[in-house]
N, CA, C and O atoms as a Tinker XYZ file with bonds, in Angstrom:
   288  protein
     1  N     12.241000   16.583000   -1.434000    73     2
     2  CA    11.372000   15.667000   -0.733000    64     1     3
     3  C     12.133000   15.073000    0.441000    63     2     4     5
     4  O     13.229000   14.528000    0.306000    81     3
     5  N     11.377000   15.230000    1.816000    73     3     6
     6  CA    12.595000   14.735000    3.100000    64     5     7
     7  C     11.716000   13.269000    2.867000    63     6     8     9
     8  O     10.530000   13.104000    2.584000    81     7
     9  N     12.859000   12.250000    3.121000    73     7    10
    10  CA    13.021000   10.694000    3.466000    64     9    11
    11  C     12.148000   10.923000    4.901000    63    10    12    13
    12  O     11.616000    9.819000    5.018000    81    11
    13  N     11.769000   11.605000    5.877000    73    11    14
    14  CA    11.141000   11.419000    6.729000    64    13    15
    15  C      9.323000   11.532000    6.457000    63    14    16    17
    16  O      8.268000   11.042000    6.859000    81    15
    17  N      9.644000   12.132000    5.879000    73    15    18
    18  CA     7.620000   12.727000    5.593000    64    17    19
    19  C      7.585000   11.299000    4.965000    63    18    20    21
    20  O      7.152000   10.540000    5.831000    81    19
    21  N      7.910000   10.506000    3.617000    73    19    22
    22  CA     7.600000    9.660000    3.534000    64    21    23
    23  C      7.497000    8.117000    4.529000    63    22    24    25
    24  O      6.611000    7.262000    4.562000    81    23
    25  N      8.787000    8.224000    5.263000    73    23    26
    26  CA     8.236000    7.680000    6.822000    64    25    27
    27  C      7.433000    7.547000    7.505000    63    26    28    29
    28  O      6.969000    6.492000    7.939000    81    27
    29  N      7.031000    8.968000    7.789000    73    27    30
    30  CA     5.920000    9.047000    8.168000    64    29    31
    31  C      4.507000    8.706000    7.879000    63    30    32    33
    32  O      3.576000    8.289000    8.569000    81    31
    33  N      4.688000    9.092000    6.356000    73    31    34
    34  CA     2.961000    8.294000    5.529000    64    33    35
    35  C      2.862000    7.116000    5.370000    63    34    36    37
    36  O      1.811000    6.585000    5.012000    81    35
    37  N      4.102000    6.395000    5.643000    73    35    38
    38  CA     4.070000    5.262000    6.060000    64    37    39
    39  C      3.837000    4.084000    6.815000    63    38    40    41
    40  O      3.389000    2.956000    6.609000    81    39
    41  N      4.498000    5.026000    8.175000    73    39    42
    42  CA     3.735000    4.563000    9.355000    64    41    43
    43  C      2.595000    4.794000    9.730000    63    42    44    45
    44  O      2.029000    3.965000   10.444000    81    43
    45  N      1.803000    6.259000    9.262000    73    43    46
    46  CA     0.457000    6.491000    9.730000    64    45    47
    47  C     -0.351000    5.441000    9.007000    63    46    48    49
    48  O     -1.206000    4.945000    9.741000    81    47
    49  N     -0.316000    4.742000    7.225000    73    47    50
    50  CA    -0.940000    4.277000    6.798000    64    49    51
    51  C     -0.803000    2.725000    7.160000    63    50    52    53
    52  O     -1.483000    1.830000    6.659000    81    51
    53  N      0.402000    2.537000    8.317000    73    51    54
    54  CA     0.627000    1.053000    8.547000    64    53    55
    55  C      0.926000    0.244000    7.662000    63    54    56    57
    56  O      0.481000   -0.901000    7.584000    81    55
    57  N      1.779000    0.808000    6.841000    73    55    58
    58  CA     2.298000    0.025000    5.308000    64    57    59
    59  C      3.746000   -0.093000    5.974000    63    58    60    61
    60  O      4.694000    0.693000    5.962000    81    59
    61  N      3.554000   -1.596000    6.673000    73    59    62
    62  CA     4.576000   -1.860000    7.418000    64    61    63
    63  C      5.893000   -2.740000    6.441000    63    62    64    65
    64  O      7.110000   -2.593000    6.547000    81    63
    65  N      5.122000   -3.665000    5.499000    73    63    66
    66  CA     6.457000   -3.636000    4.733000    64    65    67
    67  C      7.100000   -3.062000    3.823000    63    66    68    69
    68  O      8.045000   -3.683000    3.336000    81    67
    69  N      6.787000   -1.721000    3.326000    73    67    70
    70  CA     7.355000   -0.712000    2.656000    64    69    71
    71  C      7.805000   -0.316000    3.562000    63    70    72    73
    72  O      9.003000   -0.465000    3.322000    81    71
    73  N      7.690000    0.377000    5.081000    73    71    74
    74  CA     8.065000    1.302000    5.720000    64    73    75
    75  C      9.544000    0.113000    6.296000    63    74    76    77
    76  O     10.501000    0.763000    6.716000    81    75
    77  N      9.750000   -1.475000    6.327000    73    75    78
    78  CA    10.369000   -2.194000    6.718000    64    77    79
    79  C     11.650000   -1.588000    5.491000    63    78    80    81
    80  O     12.616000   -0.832000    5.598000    81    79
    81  N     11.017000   -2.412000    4.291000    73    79    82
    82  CA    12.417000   -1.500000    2.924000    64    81    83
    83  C     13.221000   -0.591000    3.421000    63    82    84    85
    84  O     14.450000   -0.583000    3.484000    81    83
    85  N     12.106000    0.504000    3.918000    73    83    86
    86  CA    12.519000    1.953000    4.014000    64    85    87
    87  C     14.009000    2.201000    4.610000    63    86    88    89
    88  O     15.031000    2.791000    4.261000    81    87
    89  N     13.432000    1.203000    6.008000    73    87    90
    90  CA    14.085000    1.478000    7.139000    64    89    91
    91  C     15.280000    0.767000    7.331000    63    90    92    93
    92  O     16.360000    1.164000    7.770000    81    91
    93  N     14.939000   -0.314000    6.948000    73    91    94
    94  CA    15.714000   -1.705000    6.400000    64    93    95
    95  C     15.950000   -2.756000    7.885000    63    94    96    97
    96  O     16.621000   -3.788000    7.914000    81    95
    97  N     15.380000   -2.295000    8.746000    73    95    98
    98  CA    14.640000   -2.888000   10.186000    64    97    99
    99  C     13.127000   -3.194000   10.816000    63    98   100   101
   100  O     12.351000   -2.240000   10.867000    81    99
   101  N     12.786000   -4.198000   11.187000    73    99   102
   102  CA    11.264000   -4.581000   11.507000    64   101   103
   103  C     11.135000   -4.059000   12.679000    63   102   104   105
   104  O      9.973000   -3.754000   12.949000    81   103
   105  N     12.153000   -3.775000   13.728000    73   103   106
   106  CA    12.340000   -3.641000   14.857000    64   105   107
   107  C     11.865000   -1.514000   14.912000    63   106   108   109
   108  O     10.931000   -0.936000   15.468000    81   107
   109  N     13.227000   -0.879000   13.915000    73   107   110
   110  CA    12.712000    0.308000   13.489000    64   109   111
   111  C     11.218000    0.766000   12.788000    63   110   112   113
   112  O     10.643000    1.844000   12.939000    81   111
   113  N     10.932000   -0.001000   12.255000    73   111   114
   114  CA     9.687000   -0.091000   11.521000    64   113   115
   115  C      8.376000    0.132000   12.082000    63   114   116   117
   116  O      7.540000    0.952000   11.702000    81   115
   117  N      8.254000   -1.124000   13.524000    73   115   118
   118  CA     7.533000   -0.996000   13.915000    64   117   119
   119  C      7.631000    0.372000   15.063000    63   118   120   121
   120  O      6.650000    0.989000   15.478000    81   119
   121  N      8.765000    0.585000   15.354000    73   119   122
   122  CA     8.864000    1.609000   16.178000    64   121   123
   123  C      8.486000    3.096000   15.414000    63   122   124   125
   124  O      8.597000    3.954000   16.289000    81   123
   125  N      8.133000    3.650000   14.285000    73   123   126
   126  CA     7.724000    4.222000   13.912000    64   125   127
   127  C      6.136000    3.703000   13.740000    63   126   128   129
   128  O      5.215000    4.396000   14.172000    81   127
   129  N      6.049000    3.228000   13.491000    73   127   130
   130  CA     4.276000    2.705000   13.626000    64   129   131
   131  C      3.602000    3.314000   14.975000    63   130   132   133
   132  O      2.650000    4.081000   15.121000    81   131
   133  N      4.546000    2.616000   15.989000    73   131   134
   134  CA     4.228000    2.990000   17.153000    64   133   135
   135  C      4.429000    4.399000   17.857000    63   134   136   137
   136  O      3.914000    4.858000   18.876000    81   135
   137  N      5.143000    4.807000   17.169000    73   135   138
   138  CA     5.109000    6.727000   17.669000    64   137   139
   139  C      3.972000    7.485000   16.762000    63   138   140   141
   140  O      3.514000    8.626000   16.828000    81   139
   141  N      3.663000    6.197000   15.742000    73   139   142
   142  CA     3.110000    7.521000   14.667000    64   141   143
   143  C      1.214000    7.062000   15.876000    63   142   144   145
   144  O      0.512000    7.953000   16.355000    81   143
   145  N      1.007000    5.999000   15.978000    73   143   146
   146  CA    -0.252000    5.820000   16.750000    64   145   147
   147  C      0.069000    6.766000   18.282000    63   146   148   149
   148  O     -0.732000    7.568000   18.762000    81   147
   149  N      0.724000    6.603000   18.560000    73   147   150
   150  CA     1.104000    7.537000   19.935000    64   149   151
   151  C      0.671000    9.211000   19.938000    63   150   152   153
   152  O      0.081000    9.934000   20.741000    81   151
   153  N      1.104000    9.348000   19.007000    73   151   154
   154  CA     1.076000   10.880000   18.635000    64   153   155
   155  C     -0.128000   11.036000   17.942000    63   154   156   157
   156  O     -0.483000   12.215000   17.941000    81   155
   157  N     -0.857000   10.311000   17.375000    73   155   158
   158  CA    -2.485000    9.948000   16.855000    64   157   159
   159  C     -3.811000   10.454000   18.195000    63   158   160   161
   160  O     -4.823000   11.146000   18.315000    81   159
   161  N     -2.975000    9.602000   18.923000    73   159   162
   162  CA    -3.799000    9.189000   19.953000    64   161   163
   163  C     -3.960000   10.320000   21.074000    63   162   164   165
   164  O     -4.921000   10.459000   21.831000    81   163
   165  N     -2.706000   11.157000   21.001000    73   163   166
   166  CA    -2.912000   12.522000   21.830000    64   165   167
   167  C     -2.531000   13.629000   21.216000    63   166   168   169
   168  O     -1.870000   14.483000   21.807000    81   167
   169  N     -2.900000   13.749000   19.964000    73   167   170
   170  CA    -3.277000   14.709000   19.477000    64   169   171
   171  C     -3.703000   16.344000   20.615000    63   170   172   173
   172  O     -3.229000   17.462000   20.815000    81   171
   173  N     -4.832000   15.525000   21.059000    73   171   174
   174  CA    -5.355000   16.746000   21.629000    64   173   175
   175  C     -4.495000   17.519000   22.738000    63   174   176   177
   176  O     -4.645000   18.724000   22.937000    81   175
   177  N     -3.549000   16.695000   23.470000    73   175   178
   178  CA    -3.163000   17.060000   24.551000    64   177   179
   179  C     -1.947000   18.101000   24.385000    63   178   180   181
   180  O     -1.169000   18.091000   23.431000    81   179
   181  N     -1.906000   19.012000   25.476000    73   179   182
   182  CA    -1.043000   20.227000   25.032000    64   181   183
   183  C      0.350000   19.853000   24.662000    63   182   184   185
   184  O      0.633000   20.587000   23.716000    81   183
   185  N      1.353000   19.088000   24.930000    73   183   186
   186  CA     2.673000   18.380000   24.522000    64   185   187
   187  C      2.745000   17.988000   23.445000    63   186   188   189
   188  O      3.894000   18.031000   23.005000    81   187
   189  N      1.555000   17.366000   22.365000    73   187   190
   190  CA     1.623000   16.712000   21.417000    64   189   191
   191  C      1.608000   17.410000   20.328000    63   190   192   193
   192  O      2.366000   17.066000   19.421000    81   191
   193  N      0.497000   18.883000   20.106000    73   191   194
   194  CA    -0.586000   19.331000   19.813000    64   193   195
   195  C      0.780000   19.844000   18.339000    63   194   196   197
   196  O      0.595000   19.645000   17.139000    81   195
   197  N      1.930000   20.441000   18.911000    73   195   198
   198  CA     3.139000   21.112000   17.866000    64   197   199
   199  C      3.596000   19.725000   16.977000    63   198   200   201
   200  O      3.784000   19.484000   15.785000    81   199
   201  N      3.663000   18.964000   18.236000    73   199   202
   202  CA     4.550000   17.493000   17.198000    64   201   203
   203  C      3.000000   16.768000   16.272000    63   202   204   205
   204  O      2.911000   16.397000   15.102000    81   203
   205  N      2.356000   16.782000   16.956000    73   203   206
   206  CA     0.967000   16.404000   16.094000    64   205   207
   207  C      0.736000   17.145000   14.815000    63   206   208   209
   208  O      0.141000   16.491000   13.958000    81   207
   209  N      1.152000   18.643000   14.426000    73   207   210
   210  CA     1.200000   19.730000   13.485000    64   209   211
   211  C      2.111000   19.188000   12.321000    63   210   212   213
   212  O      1.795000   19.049000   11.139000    81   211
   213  N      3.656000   18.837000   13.102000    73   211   214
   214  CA     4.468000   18.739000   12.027000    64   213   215
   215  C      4.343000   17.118000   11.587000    63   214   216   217
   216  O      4.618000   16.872000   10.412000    81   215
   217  N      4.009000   16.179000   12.313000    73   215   218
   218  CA     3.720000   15.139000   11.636000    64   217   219
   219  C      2.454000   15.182000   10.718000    63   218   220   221
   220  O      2.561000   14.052000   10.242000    81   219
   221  N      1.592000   15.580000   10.275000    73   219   222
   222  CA     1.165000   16.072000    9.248000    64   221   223
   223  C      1.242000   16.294000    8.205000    63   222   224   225
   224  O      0.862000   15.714000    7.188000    81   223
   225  N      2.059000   17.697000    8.506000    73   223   226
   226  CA     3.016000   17.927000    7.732000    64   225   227
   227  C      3.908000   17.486000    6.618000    63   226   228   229
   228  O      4.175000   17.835000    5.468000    81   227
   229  N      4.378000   16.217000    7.794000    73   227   230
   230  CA     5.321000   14.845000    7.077000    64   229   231
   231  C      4.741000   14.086000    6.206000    63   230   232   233
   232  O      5.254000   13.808000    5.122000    81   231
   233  N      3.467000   13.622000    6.645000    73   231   234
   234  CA     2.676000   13.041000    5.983000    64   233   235
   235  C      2.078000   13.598000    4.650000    63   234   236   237
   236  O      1.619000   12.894000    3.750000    81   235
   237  N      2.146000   14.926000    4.652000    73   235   238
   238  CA     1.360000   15.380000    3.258000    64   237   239
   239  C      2.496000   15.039000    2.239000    63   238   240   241
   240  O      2.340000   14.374000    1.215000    81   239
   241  N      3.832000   15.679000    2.743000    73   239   242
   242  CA     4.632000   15.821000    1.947000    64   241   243
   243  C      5.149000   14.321000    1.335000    63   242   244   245
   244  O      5.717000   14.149000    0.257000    81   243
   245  N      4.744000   13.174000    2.448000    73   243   246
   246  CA     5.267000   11.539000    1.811000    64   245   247
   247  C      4.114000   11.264000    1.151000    63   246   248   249
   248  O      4.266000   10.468000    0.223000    81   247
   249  N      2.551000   11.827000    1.397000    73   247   250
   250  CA     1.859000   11.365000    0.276000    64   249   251
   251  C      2.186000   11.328000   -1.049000    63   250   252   253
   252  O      2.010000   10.368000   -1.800000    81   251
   253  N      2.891000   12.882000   -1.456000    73   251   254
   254  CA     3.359000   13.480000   -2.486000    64   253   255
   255  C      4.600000   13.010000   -3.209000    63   254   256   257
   256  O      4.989000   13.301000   -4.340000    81   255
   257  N      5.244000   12.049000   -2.104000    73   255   258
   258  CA     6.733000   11.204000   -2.502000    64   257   259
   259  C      5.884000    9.457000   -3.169000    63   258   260   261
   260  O      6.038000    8.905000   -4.259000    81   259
   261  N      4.994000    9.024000   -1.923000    73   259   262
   262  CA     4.293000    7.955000   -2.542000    64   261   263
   263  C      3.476000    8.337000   -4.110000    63   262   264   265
   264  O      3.323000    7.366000   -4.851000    81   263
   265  N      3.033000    9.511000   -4.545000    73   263   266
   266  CA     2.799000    9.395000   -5.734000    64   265   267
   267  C      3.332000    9.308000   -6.568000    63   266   268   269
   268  O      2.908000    8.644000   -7.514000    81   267
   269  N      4.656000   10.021000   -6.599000    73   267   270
   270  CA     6.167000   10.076000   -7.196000    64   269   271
   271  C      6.488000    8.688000   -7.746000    63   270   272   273
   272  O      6.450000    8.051000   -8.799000    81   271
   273  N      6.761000    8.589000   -6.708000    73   271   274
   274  CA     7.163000    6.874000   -6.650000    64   273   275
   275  C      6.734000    5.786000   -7.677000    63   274   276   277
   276  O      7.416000    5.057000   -8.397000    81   275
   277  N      4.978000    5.944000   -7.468000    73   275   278
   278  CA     3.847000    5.341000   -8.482000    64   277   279
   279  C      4.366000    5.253000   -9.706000    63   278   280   281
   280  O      4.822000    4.283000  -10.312000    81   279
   281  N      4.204000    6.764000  -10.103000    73   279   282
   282  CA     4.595000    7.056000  -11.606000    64   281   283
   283  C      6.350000    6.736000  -12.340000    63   282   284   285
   284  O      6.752000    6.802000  -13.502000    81   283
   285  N      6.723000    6.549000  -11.653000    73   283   286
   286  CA     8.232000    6.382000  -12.168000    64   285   287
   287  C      8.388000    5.052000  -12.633000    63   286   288
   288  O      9.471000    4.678000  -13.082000    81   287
């Protein structure tokens, strides 16, 4: 399980004080918030469209760490 995918489902879901734990910075924290809306937001556009793919990606795989997590 990469420490980033869960980052990532983090920031997409704006679970800013878990993703604060994570990071162990508010400053980092929100700066992932803010790339993860960035890259949300231009999706469509041809530059994004690969990094838009693998953040996804990230995200499925931290869903799968946030369930982990649950159960333990």
């Amino acid at each position: 399980m990469s420490k980033m995918g869960y980052i990532a489902y983090l920031a997409e879901n704006n679970m800013r004080d878990e993703l604060i734990e994570e990071v162990g910075s508010t400053r980092m924290a929100d700066g992932f918030i803010q790339a993860s809306k960035q890259i949300e937001k231009n999706k469509e556009s041809k530059a994004y469209k690969v990094l838009y793919s693998l953040q996804q990606e990230n995200i499925k795989e931290g869903e799968k760490e946030n369930e982990r997590r649950k159960n333990i």
